[in-house]
DSSP file (Angstrom, degrees, kcal/mol; ACC not computed):
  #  RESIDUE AA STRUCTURE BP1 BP2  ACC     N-H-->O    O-->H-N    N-H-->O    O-->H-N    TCO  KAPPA ALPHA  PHI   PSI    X-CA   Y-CA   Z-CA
    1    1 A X              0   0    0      0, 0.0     2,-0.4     0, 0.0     3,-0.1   0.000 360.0 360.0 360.0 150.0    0.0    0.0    0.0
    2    2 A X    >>  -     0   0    0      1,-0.1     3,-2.2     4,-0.0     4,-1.4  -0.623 360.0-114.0 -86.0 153.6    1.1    3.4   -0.4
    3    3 A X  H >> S+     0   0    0      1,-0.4     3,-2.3    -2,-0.4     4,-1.5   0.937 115.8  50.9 -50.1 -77.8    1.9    5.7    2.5
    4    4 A X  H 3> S+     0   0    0      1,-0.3     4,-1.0     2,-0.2    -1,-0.4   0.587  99.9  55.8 -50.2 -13.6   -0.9    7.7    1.6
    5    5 A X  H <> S+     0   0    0     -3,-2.2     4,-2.8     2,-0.2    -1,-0.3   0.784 110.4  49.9 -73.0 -43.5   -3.6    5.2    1.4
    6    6 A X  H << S+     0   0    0     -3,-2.3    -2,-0.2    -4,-1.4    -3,-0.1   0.905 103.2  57.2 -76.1 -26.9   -2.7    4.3    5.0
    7    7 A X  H >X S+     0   0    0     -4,-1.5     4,-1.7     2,-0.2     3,-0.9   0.804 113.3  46.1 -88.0 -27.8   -2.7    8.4    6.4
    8    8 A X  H 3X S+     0   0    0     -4,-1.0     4,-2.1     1,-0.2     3,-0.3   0.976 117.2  43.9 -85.6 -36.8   -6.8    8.4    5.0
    9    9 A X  H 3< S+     0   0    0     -4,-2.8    -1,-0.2     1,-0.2    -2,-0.2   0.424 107.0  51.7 -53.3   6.4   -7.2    5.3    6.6
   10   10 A X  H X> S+     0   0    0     -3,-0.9     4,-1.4     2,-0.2     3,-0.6   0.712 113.9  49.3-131.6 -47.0   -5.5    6.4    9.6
   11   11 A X  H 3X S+     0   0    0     -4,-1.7     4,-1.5    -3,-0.3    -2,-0.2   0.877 108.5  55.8 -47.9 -46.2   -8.2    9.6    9.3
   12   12 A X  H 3X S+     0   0    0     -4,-2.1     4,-1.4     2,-0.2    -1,-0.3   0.694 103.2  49.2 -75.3 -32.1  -11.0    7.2    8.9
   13   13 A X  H <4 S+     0   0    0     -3,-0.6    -1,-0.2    -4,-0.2    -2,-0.2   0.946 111.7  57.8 -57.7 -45.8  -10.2    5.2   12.2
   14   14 A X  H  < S+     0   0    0     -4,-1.4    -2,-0.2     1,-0.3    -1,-0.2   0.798 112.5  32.0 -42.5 -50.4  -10.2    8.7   13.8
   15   15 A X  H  < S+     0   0    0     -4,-1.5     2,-0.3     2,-0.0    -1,-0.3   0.832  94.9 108.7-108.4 -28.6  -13.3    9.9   13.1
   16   16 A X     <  -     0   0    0     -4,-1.4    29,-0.1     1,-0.2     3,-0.0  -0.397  39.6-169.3 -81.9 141.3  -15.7    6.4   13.0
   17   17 A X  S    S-     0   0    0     -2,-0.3    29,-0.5    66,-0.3     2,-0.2   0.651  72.4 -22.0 -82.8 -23.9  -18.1    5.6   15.5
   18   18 A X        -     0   0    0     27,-0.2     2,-0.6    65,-0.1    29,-0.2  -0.954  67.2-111.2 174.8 158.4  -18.7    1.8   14.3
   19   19 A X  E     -a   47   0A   0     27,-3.5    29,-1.2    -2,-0.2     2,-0.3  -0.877  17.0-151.0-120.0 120.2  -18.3    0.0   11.1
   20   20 A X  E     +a   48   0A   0     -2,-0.6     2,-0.3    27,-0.2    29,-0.2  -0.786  28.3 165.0 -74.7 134.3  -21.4   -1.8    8.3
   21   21 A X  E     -a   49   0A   0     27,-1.6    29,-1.6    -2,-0.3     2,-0.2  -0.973  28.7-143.7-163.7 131.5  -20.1   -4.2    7.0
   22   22 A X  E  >  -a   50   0A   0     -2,-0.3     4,-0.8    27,-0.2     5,-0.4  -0.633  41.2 -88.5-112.5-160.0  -22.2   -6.8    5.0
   23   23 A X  H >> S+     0   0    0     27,-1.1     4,-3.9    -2,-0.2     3,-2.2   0.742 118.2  54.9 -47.5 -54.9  -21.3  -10.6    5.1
   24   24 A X  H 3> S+     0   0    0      1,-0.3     4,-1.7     2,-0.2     5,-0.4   0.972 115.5  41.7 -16.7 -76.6  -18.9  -11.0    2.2
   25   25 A X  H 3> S+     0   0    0      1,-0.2     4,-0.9     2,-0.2    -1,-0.3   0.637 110.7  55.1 -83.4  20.7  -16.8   -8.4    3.6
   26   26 A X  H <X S+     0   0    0     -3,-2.2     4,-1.0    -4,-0.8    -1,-0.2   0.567 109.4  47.7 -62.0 -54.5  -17.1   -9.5    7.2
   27   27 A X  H  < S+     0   0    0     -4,-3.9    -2,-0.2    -5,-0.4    -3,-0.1   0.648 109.8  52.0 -68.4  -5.8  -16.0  -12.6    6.4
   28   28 A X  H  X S+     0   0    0     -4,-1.7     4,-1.0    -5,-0.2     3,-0.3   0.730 118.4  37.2-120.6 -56.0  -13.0  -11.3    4.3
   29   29 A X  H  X S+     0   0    0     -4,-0.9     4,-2.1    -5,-0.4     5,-0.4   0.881 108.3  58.3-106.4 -12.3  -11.8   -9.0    7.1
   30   30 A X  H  < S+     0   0    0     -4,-1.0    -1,-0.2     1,-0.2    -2,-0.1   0.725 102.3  61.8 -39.4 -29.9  -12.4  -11.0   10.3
   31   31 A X  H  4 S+     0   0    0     -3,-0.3    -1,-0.2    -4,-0.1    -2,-0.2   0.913 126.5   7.9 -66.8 -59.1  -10.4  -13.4    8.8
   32   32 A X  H  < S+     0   0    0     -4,-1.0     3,-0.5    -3,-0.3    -2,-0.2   0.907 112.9  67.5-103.2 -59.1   -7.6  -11.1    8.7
   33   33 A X  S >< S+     0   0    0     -4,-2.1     3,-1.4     1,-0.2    -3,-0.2   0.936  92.3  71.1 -60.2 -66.8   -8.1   -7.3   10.9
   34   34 A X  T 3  S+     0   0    0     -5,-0.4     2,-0.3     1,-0.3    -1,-0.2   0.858 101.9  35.9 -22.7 -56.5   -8.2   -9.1   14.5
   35   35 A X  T 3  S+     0   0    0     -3,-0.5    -1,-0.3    -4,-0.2     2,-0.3  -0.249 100.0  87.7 -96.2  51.1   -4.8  -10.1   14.8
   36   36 A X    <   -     0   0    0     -3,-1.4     7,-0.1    -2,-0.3     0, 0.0  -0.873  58.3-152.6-134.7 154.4   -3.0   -7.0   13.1
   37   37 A X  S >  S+     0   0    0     -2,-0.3     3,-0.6     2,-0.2     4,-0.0   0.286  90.9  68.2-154.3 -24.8   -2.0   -4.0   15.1
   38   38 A X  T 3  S+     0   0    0      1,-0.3     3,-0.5     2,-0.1    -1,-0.1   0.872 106.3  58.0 -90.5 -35.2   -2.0   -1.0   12.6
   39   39 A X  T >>  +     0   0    0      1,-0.2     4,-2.5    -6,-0.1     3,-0.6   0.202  68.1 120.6 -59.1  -3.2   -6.1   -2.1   12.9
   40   40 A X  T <4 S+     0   0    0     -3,-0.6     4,-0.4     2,-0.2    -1,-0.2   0.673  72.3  42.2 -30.0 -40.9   -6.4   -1.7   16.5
   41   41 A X  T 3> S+     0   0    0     -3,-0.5     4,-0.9     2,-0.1    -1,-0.2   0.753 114.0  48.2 -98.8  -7.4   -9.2    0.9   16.4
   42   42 A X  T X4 S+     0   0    0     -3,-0.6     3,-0.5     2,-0.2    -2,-0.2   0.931 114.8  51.8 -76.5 -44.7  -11.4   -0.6   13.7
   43   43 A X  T 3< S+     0   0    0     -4,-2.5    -3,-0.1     1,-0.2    -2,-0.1   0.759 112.6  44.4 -49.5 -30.8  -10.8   -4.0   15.9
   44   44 A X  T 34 S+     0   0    0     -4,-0.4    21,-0.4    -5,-0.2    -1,-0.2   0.889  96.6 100.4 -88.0 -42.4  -11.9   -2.1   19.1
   45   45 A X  S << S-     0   0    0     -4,-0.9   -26,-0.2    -3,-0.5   -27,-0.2  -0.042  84.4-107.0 -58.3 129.3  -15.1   -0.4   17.2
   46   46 A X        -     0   0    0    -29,-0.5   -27,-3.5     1,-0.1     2,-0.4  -0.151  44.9-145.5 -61.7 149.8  -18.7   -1.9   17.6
   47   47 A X  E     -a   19   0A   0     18,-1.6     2,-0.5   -29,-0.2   -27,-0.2  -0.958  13.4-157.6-131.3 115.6  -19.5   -3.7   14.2
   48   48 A X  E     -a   20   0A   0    -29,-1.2   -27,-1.6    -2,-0.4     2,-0.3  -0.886   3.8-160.0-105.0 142.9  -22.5   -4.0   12.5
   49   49 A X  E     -ab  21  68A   0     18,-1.6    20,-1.8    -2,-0.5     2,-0.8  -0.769   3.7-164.0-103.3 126.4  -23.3   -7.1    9.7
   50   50 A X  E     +ab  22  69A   0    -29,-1.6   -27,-1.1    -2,-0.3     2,-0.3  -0.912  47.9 115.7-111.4  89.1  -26.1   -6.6    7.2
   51   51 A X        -     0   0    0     18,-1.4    18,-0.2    -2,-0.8    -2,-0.0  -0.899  51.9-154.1-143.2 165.7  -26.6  -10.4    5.9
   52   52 A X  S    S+     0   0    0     -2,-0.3    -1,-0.1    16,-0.1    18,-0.1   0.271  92.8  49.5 -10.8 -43.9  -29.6  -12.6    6.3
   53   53 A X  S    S+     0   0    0      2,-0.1    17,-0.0     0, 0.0    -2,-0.0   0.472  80.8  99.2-120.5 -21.4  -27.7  -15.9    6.1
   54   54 A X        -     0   0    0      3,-0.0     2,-0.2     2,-0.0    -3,-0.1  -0.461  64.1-144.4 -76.3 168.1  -24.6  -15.5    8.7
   55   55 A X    >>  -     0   0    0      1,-0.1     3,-1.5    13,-0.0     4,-0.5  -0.779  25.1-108.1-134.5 154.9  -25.4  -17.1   11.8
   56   56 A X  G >4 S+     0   0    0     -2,-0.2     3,-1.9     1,-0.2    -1,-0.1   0.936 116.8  68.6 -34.4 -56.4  -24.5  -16.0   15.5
   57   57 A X  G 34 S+     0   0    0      1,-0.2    -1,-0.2    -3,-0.1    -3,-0.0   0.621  93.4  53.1 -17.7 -36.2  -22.0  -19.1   15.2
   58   58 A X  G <4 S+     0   0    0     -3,-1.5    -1,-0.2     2,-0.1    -2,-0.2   0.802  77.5 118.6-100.1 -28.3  -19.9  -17.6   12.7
   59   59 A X    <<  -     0   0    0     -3,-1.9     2,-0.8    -4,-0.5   -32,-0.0   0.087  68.3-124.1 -43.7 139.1  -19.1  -14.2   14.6
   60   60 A X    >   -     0   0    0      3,-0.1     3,-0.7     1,-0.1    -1,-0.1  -0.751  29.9-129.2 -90.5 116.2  -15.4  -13.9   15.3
   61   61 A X  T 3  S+     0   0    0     -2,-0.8    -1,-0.1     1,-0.2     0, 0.0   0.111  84.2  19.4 -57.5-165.3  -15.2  -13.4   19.3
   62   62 A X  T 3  S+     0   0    0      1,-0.2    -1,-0.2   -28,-0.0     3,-0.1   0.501  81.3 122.1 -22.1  66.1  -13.1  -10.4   20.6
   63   63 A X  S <  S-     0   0    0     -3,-0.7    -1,-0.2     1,-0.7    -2,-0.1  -0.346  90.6 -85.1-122.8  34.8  -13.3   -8.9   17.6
   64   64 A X  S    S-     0   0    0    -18,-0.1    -1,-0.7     2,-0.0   -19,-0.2  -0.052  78.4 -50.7  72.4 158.8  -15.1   -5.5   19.4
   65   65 A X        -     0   0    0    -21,-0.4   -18,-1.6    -3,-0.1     2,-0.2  -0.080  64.0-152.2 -68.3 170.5  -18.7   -6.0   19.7
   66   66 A X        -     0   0    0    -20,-0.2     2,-0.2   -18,-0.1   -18,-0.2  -0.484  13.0-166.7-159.8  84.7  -20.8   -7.1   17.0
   67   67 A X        -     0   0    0     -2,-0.2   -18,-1.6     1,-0.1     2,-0.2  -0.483  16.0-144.1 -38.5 112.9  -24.6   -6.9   15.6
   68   68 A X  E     -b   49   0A   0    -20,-0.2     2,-0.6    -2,-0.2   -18,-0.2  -0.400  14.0-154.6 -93.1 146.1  -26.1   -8.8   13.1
   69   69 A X  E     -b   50   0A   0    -20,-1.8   -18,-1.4    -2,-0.2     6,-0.0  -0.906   9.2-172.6-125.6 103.0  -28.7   -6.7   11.0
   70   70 A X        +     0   0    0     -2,-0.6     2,-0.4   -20,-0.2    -1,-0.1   0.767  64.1  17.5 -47.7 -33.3  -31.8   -8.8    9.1
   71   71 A X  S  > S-     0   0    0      1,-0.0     4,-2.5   -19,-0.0     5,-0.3  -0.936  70.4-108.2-145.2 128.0  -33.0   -6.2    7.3
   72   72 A X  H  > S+     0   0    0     -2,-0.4     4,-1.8     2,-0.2     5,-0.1   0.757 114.5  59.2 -20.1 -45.2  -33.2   -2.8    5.7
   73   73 A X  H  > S+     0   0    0      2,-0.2     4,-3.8     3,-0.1    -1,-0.2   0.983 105.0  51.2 -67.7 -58.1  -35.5   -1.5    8.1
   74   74 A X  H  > S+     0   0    0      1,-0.3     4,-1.2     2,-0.2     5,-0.2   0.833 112.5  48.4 -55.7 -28.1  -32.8   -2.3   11.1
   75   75 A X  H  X S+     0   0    0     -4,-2.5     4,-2.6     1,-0.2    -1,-0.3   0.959 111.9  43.6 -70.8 -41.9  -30.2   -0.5    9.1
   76   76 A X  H >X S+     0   0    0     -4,-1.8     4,-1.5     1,-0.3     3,-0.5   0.993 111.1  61.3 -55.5 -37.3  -32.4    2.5    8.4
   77   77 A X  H >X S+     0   0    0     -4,-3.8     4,-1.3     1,-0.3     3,-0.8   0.917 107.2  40.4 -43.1 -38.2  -33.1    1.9   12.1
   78   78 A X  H 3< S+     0   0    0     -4,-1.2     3,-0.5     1,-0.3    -1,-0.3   0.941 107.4  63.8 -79.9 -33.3  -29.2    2.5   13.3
   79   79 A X  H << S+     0   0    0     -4,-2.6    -1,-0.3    -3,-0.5    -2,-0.2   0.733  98.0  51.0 -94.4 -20.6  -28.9    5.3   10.9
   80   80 A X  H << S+     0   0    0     -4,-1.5    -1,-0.3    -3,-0.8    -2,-0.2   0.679 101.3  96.5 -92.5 -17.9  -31.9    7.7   12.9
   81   81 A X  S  < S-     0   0    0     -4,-1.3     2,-0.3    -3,-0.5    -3,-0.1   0.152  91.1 -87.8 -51.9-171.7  -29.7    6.9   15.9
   82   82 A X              0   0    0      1,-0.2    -1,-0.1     0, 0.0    -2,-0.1  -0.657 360.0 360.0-102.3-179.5  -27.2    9.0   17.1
   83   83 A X              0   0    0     -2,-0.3   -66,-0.3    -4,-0.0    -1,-0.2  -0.197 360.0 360.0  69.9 360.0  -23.4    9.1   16.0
């Protein structure tokens, strides 16, 4: 990666409250983002999963807390919350 790709990601930790994330790419960085260090505040950050088909089972433990979302409506739901 280039230096600069890591300094907007490094902005983007700064400023997000929580991450959406639907299965695909849940699965993709659970796999990976726990155990790396430069990831430390996306690790820490509550995560929510928009799938249908992942199962509690699959959730990676101390991987910050983590909410499954059924539906559309629950996302629009998070989204009139605050942050």
């Amino acid at each position: 990666f280039l230096p600069e790709a890591y300094a907007i990601k490094g902005r983007e930790q700064e400023e997000a409250g929580a991450l959406l994330l639907g299965r695909r790419s849940y699965e993709a960085f659970s796999a990976v983002w726990p155990g790396r260090a430069e990831f430390a505040t996306y690790n820490a950050l509550p995560k929510y999963v928009v799938s249908t088909t992942l199962g509690e089972d699959a959730l990676v433990p101390g991987w910050g807390p983590t909410t499954l979302l059924r539906s559309l409506d629950e996302v629009a739901a998070l989204k009139e919350g605050e942050g």
